[in-house]
C-alpha positions in Angstrom: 0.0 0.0 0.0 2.9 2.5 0.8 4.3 2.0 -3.0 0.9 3.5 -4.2 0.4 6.8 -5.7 -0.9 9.5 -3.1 -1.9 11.6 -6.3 -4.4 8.8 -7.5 -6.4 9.0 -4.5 -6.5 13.3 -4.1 -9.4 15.2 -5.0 -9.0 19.0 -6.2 -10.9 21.7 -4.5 -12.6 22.5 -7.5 -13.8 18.7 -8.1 -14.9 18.5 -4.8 -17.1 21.7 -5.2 -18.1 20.5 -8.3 -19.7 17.1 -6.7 -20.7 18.9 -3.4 -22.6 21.1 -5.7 -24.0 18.3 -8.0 -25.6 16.4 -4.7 -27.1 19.6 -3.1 -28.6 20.0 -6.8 -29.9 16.9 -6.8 -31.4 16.9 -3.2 -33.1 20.3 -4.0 -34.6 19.0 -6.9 -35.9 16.1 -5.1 -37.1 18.4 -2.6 -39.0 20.9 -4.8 -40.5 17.9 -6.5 -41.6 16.2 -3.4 -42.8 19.2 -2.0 -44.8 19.8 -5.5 -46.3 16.4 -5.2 -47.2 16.7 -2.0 -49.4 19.9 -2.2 -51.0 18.6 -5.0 -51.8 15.0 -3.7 -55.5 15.4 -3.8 -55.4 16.0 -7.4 -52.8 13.4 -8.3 -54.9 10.2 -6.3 -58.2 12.0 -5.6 -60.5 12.7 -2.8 -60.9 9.1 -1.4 -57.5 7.7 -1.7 -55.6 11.3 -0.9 -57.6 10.5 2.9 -56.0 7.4 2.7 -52.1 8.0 1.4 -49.5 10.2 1.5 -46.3 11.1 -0.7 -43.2 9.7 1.4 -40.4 10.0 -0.5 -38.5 10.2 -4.0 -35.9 7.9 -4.7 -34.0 7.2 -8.0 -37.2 7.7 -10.4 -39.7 5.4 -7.4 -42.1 7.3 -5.5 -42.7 5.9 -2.1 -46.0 6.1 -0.9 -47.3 5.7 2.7 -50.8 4.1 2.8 -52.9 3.0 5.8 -53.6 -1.0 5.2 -53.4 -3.5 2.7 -56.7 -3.0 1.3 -55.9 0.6 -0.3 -52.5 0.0 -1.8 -54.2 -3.0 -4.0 -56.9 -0.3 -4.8 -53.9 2.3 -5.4 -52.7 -0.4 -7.4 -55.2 -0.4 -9.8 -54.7 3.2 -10.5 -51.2 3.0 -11.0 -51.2 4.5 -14.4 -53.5 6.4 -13.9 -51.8 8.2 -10.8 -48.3 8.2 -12.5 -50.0 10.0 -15.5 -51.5 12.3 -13.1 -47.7 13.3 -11.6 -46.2 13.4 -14.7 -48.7 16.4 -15.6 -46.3 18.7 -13.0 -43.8 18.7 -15.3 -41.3 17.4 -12.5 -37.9 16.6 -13.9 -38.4 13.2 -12.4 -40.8 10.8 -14.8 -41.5 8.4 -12.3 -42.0 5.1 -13.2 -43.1 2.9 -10.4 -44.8 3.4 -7.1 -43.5 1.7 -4.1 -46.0 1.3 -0.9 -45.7 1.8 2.8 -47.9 1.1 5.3 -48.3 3.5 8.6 -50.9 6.2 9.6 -51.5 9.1 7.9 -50.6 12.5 9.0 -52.9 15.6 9.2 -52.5 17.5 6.5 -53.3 21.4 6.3 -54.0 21.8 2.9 -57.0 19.2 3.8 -58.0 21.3 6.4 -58.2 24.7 4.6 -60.7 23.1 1.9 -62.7 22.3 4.7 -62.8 25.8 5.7 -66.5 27.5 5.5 -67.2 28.9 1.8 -69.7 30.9 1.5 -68.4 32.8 -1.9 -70.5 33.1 -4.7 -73.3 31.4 -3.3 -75.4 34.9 -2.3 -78.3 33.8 -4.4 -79.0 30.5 -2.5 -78.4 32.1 1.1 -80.9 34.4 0.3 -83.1 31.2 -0.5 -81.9 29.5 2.6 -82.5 32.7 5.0 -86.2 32.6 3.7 -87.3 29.4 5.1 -88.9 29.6 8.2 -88.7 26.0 10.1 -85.2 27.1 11.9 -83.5 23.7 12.1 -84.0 22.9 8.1 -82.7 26.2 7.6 -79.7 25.7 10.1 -78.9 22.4 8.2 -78.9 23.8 4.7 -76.5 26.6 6.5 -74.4 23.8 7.0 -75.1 22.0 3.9 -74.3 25.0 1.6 -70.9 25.6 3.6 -69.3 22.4 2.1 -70.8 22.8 -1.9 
């Protein structure tokens, strides 16, 4: 070992900065592209399955998906093309060609949570309907109803 080269095993400066550069690239990417996956997971599996799943992680060209049983990844399954169409539509640098599954609970998620916020916009023409009947629990409960349409 002594009668070896100590330039074959050096690395410039500049090489080094070069690769330490090319890995944080790569991460950030990932990042950005989980992160864009992730805030648009309701559109990419849908209302059911998005209650159901969750984006884990991106790893060479697989996304990893967490899922809460058995029963919904062979659902998920079944979408598979349809779901990787779905992400390729975000123009991610990644084209992803397989899903991988995971099973564990789900988190909270806060984008889910501001959709279920109270909307009332645009809908002055049926609370003005609503406010007209007179039985006060129907009218309560259309209230209610017309907050999640």
């Amino acid at each position: 070992m002594e009668n070896i080269d100590k330039k074959l095993f050096t690395i410039s400066e500049i090489d080094f900065s070069k690769l330490i550069k090319n890995i944080l690239e790569v991460d950030l990417i990932n990042e950005a592209e989980y992160l864009k996956i992730q805030n648009n997971w309701l559109e990419i599996v849908g209302p059911f399955y998005f209650d159901y799943s969750h984006p884990l992680k991106i790893e060479k060209k697989i996304l990893y998906v967490l899922v809460l049983n058995p029963a919904i990844k062979m659902e998920i399954l079944f979408l598979k093309d349809v779901i990787l169409k779905n992400l390729n539509k975000y123009k991610l640098q990644t084209e992803f060609k397989k899903l991988n599954f995971v099973f564990g609970k789900i988190p909270i998620r806060k984008n889910k949570l501001e959709k279920k916020k109270e909307n009332l916009e645009g809908k002055s023409e049926l609370l003005g309907l609503v406010s007209k009947i007179e039985d006060k629990s129907f009218q309560k409960k259309m209230f209610e109803l017309l907050k999640v349409i």
